[in-house]
C-alpha positions as CSV (number, residue, x, y, z in Angstrom):
1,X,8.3,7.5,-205.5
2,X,8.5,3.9,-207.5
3,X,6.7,1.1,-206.3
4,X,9.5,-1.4,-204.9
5,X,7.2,-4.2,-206.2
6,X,6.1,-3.4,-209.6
7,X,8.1,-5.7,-211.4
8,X,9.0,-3.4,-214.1
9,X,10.9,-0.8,-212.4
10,X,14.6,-1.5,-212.4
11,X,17.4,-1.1,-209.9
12,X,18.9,1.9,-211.0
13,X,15.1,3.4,-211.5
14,X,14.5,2.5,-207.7
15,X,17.8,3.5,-206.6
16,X,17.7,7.2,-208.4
17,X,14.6,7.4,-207.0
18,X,14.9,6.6,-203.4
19,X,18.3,8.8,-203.5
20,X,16.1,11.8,-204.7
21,X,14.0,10.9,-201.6
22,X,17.2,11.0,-199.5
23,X,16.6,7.2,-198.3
24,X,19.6,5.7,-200.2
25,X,23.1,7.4,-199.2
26,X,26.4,6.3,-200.0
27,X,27.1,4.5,-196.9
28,X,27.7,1.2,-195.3
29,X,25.7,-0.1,-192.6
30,X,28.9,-0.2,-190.2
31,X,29.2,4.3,-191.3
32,X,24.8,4.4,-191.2
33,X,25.1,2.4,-187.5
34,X,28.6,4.9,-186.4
35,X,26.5,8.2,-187.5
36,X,22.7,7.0,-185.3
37,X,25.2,6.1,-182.5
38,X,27.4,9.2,-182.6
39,X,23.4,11.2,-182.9
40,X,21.6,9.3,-180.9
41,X,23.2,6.8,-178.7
42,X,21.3,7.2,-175.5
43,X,18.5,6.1,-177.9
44,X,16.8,2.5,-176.6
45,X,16.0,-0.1,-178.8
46,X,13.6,-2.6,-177.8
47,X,14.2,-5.9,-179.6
48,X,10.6,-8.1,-179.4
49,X,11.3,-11.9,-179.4
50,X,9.7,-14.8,-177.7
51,X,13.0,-16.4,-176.6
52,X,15.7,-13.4,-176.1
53,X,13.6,-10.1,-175.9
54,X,16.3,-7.1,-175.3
55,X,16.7,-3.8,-174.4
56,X,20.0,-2.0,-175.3
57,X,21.1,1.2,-176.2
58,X,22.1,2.3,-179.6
59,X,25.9,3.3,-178.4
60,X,25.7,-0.6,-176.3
61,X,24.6,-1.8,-179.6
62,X,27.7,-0.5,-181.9
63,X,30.3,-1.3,-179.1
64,X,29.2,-5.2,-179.2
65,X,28.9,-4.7,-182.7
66,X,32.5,-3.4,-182.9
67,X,33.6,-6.2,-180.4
68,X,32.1,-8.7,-182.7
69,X,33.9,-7.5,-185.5
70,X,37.2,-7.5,-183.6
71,X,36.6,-11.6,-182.6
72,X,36.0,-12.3,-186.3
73,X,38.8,-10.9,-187.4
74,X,41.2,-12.0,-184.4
75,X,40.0,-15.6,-185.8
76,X,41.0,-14.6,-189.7
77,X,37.8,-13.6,-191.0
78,X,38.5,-11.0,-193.4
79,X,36.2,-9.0,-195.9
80,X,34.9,-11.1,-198.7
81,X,34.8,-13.9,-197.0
82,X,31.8,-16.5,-196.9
């Protein structure tokens, strides 16, 4: 594996690398979120914060997600937008 931080290692190096490893897929983080949900959705995650601490599924998680999403776009947020 190449050292994320040693300045010399480039991009592609750390990106042919870590797909070797099988920690970089093809995927978005909307289709990595769908697959853990669709696996594991019972699963709990426990957010840790001093002013909204949370515990919430993984499937309760992608539906507010998805919600979300849906609001944005309902108010014309589309992709590419900033």
């Amino acid at each position: 594996m190449i050292d994320p931080f040693d300045a010399s290692a480039s991009l592609a190096d750390l990106q042919r690398s870590w797909r070797a490893e099988g920690l970089w897929r093809d995927q978005t983080l909307d289709q990595a979120f769908e697959e853990a949900a669709q696996r594991a959705g019972d699963a709990l995650l426990i957010l840790h914060s001093e002013t909204r601490p949370c515990e919430i599924s993984l499937a309760e998680l992608r539906r507010r997600g998805k919600a979300l999403a849906g609001a944005l776009h309902a108010l014309g947020l589309r992709q590419g937008d900033v």
